[in-house]
FITORBA-324045 format. One record per atom (N, C-alpha, C): residue in one letter; residue number from 1; z, x, y. Coordinates in steps of 0.05 Angstrom, whole numbers, plus 5000, padded with zeros to 4 digits. Atoms other than C-alpha are relative to their C-alpha. Layout:
N
<res: a&n: NUM&Z: Z&X: X&Y: Y>
...
//
This chain:
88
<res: x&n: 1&Z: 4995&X: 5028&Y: 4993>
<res: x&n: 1&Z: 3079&X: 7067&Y: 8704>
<res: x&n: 1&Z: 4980&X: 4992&Y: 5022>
<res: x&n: 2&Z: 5020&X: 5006&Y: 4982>
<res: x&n: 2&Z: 3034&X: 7034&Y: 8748>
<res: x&n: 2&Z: 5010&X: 4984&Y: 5022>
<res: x&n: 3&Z: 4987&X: 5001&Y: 4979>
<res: x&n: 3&Z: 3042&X: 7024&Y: 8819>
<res: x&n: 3&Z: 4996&X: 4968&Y: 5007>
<res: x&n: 4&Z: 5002&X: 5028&Y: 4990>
<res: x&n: 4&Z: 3044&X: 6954&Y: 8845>
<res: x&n: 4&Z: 4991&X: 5003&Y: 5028>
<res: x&n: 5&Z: 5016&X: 4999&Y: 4978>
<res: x&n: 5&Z: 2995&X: 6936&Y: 8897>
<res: x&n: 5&Z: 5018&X: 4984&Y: 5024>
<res: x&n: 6&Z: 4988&X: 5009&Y: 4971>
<res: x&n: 6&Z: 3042&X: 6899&Y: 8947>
<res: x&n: 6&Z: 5025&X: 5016&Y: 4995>
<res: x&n: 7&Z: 4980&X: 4986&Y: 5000>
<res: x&n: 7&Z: 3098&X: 6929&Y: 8974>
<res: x&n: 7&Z: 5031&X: 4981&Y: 4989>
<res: x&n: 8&Z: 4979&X: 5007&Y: 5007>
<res: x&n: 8&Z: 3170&X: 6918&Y: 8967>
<res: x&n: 8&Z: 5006&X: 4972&Y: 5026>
<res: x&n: 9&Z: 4991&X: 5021&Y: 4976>
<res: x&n: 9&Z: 3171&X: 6875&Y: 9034>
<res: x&n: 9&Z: 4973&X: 4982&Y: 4996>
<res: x&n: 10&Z: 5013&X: 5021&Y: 5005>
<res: x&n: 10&Z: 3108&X: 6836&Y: 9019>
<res: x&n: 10&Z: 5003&X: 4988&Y: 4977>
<res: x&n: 11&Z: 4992&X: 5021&Y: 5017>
<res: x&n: 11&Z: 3135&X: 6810&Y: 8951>
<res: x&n: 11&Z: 5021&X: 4986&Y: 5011>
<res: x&n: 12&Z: 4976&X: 5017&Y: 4985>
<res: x&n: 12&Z: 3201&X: 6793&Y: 8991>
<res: x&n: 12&Z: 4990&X: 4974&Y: 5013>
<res: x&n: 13&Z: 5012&X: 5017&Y: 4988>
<res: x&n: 13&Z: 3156&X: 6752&Y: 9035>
<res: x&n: 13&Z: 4991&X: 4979&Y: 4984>
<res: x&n: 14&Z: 5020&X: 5024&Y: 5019>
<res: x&n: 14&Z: 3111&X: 6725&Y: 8981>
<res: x&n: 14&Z: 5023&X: 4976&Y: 4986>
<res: x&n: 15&Z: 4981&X: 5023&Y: 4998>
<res: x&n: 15&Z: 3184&X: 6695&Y: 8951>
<res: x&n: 15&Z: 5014&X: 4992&Y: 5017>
<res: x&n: 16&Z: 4989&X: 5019&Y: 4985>
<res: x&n: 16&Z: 3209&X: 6669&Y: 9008>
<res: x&n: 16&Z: 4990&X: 4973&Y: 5016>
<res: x&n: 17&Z: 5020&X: 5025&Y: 4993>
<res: x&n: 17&Z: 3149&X: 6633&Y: 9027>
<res: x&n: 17&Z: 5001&X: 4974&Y: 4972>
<res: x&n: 18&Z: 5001&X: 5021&Y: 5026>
<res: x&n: 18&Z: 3160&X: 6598&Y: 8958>
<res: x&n: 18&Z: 5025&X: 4985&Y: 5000>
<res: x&n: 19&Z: 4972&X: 4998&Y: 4997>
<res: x&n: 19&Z: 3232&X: 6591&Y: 8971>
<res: x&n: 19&Z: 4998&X: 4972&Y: 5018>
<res: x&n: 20&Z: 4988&X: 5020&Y: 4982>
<res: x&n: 20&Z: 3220&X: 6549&Y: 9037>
<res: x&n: 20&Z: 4980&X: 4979&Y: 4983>
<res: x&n: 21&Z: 5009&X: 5037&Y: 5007>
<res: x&n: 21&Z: 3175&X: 6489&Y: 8995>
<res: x&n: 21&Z: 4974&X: 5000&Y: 4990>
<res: x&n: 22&Z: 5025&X: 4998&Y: 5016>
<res: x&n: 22&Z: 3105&X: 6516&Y: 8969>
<res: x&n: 22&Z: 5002&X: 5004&Y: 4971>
<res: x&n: 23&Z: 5004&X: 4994&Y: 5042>
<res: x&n: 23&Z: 3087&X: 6506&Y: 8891>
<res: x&n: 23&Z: 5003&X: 5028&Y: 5002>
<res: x&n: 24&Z: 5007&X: 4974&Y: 5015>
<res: x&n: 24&Z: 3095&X: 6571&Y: 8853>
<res: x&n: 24&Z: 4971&X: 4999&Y: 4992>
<res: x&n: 25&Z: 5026&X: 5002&Y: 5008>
<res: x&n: 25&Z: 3022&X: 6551&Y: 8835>
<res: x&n: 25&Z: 4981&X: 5012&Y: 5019>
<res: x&n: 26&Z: 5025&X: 4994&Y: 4983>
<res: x&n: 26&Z: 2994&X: 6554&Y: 8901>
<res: x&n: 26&Z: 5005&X: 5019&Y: 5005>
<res: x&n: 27&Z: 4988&X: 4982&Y: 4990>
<res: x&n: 27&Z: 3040&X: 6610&Y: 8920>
<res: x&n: 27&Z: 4984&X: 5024&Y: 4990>
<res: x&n: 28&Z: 5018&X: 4984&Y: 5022>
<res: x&n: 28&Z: 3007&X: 6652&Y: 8859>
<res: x&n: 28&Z: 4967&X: 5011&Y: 5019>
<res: x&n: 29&Z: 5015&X: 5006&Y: 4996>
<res: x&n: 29&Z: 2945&X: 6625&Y: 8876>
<res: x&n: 29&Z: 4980&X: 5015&Y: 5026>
<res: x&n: 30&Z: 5005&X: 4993&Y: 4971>
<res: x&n: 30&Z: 2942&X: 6650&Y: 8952>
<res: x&n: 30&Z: 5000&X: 5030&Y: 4991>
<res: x&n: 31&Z: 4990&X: 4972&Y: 5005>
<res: x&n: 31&Z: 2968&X: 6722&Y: 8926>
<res: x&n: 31&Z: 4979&X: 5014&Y: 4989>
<res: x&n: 32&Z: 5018&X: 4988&Y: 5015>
<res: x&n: 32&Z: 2927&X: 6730&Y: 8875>
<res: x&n: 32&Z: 5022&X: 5011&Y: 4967>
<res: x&n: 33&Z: 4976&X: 4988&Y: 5031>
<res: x&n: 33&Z: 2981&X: 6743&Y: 8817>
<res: x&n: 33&Z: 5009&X: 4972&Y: 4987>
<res: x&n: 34&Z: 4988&X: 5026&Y: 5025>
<res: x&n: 34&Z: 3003&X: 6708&Y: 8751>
<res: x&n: 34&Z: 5032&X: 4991&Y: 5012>
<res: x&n: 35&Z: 4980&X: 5000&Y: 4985>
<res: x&n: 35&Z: 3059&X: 6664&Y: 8760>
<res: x&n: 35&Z: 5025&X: 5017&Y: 4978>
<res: x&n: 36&Z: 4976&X: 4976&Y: 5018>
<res: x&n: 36&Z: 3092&X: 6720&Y: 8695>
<res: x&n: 36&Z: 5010&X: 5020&Y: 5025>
<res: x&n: 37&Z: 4997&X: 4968&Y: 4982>
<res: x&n: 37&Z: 3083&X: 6771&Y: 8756>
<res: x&n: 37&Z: 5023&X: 4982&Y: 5025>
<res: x&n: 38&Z: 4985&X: 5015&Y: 4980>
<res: x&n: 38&Z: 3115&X: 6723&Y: 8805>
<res: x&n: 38&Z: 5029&X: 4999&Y: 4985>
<res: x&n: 39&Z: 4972&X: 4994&Y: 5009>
<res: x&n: 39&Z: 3175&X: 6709&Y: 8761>
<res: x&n: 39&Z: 5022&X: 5036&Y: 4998>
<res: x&n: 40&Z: 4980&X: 4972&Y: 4993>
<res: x&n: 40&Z: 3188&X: 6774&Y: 8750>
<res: x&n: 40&Z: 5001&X: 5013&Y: 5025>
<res: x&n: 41&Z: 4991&X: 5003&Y: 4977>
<res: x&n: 41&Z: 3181&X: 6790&Y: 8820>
<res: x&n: 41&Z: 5037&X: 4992&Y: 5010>
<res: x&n: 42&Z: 4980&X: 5011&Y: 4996>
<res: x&n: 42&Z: 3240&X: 6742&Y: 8827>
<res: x&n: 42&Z: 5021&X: 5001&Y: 4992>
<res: x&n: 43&Z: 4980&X: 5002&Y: 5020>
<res: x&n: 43&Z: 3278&X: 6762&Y: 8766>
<res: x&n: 43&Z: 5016&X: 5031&Y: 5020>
<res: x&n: 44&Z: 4992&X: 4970&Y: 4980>
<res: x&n: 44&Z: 3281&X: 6839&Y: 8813>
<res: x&n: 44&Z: 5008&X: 4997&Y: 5024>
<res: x&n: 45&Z: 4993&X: 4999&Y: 4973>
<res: x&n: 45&Z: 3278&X: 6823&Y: 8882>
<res: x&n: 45&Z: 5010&X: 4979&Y: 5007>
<res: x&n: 46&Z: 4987&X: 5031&Y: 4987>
<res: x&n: 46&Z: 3302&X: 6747&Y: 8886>
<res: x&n: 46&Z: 5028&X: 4993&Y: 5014>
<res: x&n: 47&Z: 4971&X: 5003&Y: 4992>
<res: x&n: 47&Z: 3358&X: 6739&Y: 8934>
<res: x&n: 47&Z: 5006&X: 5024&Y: 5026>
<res: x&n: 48&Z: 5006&X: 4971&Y: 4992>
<res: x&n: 48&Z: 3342&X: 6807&Y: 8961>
<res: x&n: 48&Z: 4994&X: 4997&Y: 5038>
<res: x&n: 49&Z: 5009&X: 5000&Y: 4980>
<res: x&n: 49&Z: 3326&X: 6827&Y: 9035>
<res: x&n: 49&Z: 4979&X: 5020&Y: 5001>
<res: x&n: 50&Z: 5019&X: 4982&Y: 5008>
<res: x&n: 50&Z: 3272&X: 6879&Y: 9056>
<res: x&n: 50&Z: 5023&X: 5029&Y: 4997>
<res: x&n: 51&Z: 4985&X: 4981&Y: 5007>
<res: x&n: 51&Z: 3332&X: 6922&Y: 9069>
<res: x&n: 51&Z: 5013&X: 5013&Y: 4973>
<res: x&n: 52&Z: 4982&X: 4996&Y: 5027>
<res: x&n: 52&Z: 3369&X: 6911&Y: 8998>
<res: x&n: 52&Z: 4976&X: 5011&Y: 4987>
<res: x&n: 53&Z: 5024&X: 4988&Y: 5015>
<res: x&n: 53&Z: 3292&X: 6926&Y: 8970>
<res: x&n: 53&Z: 4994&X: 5030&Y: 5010>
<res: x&n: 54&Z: 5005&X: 4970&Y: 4995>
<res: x&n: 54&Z: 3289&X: 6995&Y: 9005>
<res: x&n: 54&Z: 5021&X: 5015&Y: 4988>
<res: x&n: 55&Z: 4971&X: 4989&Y: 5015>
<res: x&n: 55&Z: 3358&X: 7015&Y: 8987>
<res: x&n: 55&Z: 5000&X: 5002&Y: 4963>
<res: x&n: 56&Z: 5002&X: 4989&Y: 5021>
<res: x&n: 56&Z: 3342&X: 6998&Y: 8915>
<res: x&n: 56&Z: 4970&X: 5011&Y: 4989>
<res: x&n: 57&Z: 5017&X: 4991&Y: 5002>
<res: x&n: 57&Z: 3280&X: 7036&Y: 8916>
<res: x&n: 57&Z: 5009&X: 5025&Y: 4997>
<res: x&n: 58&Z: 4985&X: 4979&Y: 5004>
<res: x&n: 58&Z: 3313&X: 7090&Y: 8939>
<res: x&n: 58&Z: 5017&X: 5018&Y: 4984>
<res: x&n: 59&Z: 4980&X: 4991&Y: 5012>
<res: x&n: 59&Z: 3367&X: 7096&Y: 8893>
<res: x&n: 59&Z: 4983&X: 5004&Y: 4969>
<res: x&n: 60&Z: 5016&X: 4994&Y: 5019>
<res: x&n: 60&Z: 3312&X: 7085&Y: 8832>
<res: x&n: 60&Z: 4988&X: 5031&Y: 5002>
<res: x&n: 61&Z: 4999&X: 4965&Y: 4992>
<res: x&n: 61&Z: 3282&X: 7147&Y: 8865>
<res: x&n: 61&Z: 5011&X: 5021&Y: 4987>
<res: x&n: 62&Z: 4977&X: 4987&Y: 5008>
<res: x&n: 62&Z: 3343&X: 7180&Y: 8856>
<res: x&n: 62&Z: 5006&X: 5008&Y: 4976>
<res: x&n: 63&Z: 4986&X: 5000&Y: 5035>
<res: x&n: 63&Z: 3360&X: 7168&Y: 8791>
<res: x&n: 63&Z: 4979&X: 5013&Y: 4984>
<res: x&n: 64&Z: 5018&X: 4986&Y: 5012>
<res: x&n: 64&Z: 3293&X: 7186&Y: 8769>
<res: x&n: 64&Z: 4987&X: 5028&Y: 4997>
<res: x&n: 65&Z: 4998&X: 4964&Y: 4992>
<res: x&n: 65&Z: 3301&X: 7256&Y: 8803>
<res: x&n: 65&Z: 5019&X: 5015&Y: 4978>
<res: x&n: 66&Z: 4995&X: 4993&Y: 5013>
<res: x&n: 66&Z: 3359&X: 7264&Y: 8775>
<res: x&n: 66&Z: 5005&X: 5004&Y: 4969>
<res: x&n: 67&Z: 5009&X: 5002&Y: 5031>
<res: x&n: 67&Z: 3344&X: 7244&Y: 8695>
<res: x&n: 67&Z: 4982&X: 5025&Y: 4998>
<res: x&n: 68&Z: 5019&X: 4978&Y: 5006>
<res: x&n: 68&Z: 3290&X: 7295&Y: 8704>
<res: x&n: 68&Z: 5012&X: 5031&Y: 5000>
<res: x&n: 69&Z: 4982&X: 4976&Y: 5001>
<res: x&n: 69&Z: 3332&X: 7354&Y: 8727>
<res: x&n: 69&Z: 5024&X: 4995&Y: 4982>
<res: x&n: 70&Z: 4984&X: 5000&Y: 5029>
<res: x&n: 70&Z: 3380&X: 7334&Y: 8664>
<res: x&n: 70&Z: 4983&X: 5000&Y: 4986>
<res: x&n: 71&Z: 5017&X: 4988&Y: 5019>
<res: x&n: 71&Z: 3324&X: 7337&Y: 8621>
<res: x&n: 71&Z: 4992&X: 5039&Y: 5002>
<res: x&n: 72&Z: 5004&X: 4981&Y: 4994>
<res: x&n: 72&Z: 3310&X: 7403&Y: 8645>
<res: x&n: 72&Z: 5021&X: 5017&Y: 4992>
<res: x&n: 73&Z: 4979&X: 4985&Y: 5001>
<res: x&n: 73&Z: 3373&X: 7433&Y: 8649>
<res: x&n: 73&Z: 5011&X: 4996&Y: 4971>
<res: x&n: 74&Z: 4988&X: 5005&Y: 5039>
<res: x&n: 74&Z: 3392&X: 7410&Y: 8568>
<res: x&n: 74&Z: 4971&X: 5014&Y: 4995>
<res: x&n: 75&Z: 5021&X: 4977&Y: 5015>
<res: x&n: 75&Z: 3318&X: 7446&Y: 8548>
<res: x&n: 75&Z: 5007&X: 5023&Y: 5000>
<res: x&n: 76&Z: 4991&X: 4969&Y: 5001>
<res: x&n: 76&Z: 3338&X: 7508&Y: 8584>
<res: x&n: 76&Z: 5033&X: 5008&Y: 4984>
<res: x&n: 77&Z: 4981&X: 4995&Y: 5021>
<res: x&n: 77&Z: 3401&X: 7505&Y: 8545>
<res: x&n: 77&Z: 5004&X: 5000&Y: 4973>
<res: x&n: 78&Z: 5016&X: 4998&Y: 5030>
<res: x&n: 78&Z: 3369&X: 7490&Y: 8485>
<res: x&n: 78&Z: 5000&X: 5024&Y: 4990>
<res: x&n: 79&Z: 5007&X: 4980&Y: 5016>
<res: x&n: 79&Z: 3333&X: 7545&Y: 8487>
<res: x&n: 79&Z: 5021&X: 5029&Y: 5002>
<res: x&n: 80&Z: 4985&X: 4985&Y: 4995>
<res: x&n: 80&Z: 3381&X: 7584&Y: 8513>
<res: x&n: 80&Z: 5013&X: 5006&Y: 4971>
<res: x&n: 81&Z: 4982&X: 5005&Y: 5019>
<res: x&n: 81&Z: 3429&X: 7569&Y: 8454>
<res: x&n: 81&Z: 4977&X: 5010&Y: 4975>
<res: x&n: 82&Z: 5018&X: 4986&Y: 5026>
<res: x&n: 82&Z: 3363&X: 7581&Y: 8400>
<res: x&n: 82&Z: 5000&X: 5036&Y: 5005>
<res: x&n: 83&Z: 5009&X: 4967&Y: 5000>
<res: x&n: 83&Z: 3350&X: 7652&Y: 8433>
<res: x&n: 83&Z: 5029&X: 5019&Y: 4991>
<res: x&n: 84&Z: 4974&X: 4987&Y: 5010>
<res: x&n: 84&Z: 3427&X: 7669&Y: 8419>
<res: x&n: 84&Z: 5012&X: 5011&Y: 4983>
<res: x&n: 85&Z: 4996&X: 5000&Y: 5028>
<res: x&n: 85&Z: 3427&X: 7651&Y: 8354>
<res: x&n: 85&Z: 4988&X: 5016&Y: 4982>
<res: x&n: 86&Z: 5014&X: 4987&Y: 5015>
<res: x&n: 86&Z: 3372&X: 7695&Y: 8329>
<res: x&n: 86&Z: 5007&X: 5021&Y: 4999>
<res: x&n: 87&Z: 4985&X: 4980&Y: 5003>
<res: x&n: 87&Z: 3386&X: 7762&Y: 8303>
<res: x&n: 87&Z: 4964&X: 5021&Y: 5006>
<res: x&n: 88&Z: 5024&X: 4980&Y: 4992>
<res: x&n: 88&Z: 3345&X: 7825&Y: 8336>
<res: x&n: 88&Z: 4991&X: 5016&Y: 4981>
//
């Protein structure tokens, strides 16, 4: 997946500056991003603080640690369970 060039606290910023009364046009405009990238922006972090955006950074993190070590741990059982089954 590809990393996004501003952080989690400079999109916060970028919608709140839109928030207090600037077009989404110029808002874009100033940034440098579509206003697709802006909405969705808003659709994730809108409402958000920088704190609630670290916290769910964090927990994405997380989750993506652990999906991986359950992938892991069901292969080695996999094969576990294939090498069982075979006759010596």
């Amino acid at each position: 997946m590809k990393r996004s060039r501003f952080t989690e606290e400079q999109i916060i910023a970028i919608l709140k500056e839109q928030e207090s009364g600037v077009k989404t046009a110029d808002v874009c405009r100033k940034h440098g991003i579509s206003e697709a990238t802006f909405y969705k922006y808003k659709a994730k972090f809108g409402g958000m603080e920088v704190s609630d955006a670290r916290r769910l950074k964090a927990l994405e993190d997380e989750n993506a640690k652990l999906k991986r070590l359950l992938a892991e741990a069901t292969l080695d059982n996999a094969m576990l369970k294939d090498v069982a089954t075979k006759k010596w």
